[in-house]
N, C-alpha and C positions, 0 to 999 in steps of 0.2 A: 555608202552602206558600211559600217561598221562591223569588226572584226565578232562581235559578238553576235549583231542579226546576221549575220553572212551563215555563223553556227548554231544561232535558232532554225532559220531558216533550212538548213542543211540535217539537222535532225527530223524537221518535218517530211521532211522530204523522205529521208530513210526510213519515215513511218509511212509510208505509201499516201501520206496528205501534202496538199498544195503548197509552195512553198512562197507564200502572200507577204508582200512589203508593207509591213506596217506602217512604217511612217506615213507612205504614200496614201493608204488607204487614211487614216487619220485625220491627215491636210484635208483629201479630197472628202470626207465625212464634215468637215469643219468645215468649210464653204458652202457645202449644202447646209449643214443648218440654218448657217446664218443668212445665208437665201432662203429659207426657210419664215426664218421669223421677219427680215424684212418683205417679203413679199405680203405676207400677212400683214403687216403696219401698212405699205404704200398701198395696199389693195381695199381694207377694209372700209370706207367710205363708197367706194364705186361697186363692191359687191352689195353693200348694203341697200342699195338700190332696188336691187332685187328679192330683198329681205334673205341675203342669206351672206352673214357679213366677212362669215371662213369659206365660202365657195370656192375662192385661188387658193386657198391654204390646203385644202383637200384635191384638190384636181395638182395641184404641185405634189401633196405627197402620191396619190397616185401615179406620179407621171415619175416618183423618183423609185418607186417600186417596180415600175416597167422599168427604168434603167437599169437597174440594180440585176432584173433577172438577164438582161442582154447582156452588162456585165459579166454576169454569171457563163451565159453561154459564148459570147466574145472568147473567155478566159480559157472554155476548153477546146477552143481550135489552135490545133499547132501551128507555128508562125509560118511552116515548112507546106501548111497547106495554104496557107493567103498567098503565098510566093506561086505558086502554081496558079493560083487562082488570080494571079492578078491582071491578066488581061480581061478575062469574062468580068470582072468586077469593073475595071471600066468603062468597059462595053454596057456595062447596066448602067454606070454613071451618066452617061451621055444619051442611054433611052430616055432614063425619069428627067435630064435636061431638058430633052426634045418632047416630050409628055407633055408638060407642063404650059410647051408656049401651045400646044395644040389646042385651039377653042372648043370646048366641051372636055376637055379632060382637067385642063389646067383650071384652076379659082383663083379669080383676084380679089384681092382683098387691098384699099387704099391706092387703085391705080395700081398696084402691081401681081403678074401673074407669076408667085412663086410657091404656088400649095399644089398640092393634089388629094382629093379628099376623099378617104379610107376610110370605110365603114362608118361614113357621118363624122369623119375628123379630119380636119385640115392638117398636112405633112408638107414641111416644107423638106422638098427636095435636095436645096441648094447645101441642107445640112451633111445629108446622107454621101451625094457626090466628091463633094472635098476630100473627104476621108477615102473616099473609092479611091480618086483620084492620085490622091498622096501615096497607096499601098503600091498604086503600080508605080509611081515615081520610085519610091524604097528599090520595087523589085529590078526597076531600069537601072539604078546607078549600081546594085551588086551586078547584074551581069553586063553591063559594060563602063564595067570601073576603069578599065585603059583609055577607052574612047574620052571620055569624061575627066580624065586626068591630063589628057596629052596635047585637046586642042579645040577649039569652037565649036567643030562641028559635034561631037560629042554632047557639048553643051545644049546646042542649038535644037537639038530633035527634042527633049522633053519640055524646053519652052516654049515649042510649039506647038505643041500639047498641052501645055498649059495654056498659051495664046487663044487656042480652040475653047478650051471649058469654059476660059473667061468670057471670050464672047457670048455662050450663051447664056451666063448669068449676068450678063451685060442685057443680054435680050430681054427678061427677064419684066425690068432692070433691077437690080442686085449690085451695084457695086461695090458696096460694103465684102460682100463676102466674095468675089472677084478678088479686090485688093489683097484679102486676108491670104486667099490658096497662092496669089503670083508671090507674096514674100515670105510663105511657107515653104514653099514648093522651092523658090532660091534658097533657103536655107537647108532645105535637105541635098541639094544638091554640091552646094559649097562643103558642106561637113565631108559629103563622100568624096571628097577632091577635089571639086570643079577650082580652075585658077583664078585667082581670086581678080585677076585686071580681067577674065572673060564674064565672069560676072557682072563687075562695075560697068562695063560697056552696056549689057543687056538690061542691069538695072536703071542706067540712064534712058535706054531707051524704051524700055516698060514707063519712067515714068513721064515721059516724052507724051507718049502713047498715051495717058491718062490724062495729063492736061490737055492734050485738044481736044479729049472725050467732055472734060468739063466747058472748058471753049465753047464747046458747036453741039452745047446743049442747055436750053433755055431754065429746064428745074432743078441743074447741078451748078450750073452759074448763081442762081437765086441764091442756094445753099450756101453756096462758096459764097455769097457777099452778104447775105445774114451773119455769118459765121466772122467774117473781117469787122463788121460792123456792125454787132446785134442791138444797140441800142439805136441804130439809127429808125428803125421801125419795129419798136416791140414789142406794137401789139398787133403785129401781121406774119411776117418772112424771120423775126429774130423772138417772136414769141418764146417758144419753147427753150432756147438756149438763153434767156435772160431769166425765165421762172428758174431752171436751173440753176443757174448764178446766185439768184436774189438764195436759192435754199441750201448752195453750200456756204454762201457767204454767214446766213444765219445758225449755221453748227458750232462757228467758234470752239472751242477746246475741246469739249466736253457732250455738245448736242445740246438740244433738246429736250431731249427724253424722247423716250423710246414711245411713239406712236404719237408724239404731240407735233407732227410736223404740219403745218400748215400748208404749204402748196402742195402738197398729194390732195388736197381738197380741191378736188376739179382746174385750179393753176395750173397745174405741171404735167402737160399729153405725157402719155404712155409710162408715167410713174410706177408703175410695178414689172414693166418691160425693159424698154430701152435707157431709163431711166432712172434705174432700179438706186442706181450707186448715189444722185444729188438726195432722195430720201433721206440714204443712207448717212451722207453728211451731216446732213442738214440735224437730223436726230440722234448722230452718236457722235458726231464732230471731227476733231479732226484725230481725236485716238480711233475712233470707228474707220476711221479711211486709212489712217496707220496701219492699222491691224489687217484689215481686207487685203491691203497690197502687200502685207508681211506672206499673208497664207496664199496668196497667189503666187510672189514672188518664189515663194518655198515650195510650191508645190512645182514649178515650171523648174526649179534647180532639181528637184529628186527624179523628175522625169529625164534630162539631163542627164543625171549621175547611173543613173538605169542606163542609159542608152548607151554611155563610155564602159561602164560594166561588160553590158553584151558585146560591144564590139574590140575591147581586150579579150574576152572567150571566144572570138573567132565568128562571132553569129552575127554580120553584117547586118543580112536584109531586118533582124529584130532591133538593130541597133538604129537605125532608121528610121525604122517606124515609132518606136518610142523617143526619140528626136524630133519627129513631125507634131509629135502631141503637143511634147513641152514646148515648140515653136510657135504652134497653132496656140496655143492656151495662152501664153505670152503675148502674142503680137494681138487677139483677139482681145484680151483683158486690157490693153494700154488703148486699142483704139475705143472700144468703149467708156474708159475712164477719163481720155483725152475727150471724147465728143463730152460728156458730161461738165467737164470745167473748162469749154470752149477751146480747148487747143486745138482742137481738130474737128475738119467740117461735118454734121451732124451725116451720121451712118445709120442705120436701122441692122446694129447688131447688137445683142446681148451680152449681158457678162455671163460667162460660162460661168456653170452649174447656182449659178445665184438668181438671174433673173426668169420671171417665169416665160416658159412659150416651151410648147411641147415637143417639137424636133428639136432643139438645141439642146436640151437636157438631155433626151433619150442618147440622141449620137453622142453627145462626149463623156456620159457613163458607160455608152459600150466599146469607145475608145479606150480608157482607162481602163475597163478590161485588159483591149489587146495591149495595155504598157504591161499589168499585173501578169500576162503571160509571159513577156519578153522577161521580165525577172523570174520567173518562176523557171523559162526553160535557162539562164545566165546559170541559177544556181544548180540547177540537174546536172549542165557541163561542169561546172565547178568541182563537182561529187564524181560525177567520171573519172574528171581529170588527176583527182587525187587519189582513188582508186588503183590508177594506172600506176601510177608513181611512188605506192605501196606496194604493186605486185611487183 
């Protein structure tokens, strides 16, 4: 943040108003559009079916007005009460966990029980938990930052606790968003200390742990050998990642044009979900997918820069948690763009705030909140501290 928003920001502030990171809000406004209007291209074919051919374009903006106001309300709790709260916040993580595999409460949808359905709406759980779970991680490594600096064991207790959540979004099964919280969840921990060989030990054997889960299991093997070899069967097990191929391969420089993509035409499963990004190539090319990974990449460095910010002001557990965002956001946005151009084995997660699906959106706008508070409370200490050092 620069010397001038620091004294925007810090005028705002003196006028009893918010003191809001533009840039961050900006990024994160500009990704939703263009989630926005790609959702509406990869979708309008498949709504049209039902004669109504903006359906997702409207149930996306409502769902970004629902974030927007959680946003809202994220943004005025003080970081100082999640800290408090973050065991009960756990504890809720791991009820709607255990919720969910309970038959009659949980919904499967595709063979998998990971919704629970709220007032005739399907919520996936798995979104809400992550984020639970990472605040108390935050609040573990502020208070036992020795433990955690000095030796395994330290380490050892909140990956066991991650080990725990994992499994039941392995129950789930969910391993998509499993993987995403075990190397968020390493990353906040490493930032607040952890040694970096006790990590490496634990990250080898996390992913130790995950290969025999693919092993000595018949529809994640499938995956993994689609995924090695998607043309060896591609109109069965490597279907879906070869439509995706054939339609970044067909964006070349420039696209398509915008809504002339041909595989969003019943080719390409869950083209306005999980697959929102090969559209995307395939119709704006390869300046369209430049650009996408400019405003992601930049929005995961300002969350970042936030989070070094608070934690030179002395506000750890904020510094944290706006760490966990830009990690989450990061490692979430590559794995989905990696599954999209085949690098990596097909996953059923979203690109955050782009593709449509109603917990993902909600949770990481009111995420984004809690980052806009960690800067809002960075600059109050700022204003303090200058205070002091005037009087």
């Amino acid at each position: 943040m620069s010397s001038n928003t620091l004294a925007m920001s810090d005028t705002k502030a003196r006028g009893g108003g918010p003191a809001l990171d533009i840039p961050m809000i900006t990024l994160a406004l500009s990704i939703v559009l263009l989630g926005l209007i790609m959702v509406t291209s990869a979708s309008i074919t498949i709504a049209g079916r039902d004669g109504d051919p903006f359906a997702y374009l409207e149930r996306q903006l409502l769902l970004v007005l629902v974030g927007g106001a959680l946003a809202g309300f994220t943004f005025s709790i003080p970081s100082q009460r999640l800290e408090q709260l973050a065991l009960p916040l756990l504890l809720l993580a791991v009820a709607l966990l255990l919720c969910v595999l309970l038959p009659g409460l949980g919904h499967m949808v595709n063979g998998s029980r990971r919704w629970l359905r709220l007032a005739g709406v399907n919520f996936q759980v798995s979104e809400a938990a992550r984020v639970l779970t990472l605040i108390y991680i935050a609040s573990y490594a502020v208070r036992f930052e020795s433990a955690l600096r000095s030796g395994m064991s330290g380490l050892a207790r909140p990956l066991a606790l991650l080990g725990f959540i994992a499994l039941l979004l392995l129950l789930e099964p969910d391993f998509g968003a499993a993987s995403v919280l075990f190397i968020t969840g390493f990353g906040v921990l490493f930032l607040a200390g952890a040694r970096l060989r006790y990590v490496l030990v634990m990250l080898l054997t996390a992913g130790g742990s995950m290969v025999l889960l693919v092993v000595f299991s018949s529809y994640r093997m499938r995956r993994m050998t689609a995924f090695l070899d998607p043309w060896a069967d591609p109109f069965n097990s490597g279907f879906q990642l070869t439509q995706s191929l054939i339609a970044i391969g067909r964006g070349e420089w420039f696209g398509v044009g915008l809504g002339a993509s041909v595989q969003k035409l019943f080719y390409l499963p869950e083209a306005h979900t999980d697959f929102l990004f090969a559209v995307l190539a395939e119709e704006l090319g390869l300046f369209g997918v430049a650009l996408t990974l400019g405003l992601f990449l930049a929005l995961t460095w300002r969350a970042l820069v936030i989070a070094r910010r608070a934690y030179e002001a002395g506000l750890k557990f904020p510094s944290y948690l706006a760490s966990g965002f830009g990690l989450w956001l990061g490692v979430q946005a590559c794995i989905n763009i990696g599954v999209n151009m085949g690098v990596l084995p097909t996953k059923g997660l979203t690109l955050p705030l782009m593709s449509y699906g109603r917990s993902s959106l909600i949770v990481t706008l009111a995420w984004l909140g809690i980052v806009l508070r960690v800067h809002h409370e960075t600059v109050r200490c700022a204003r303090r501290a200058t205070r002091e050092l005037r009087a």
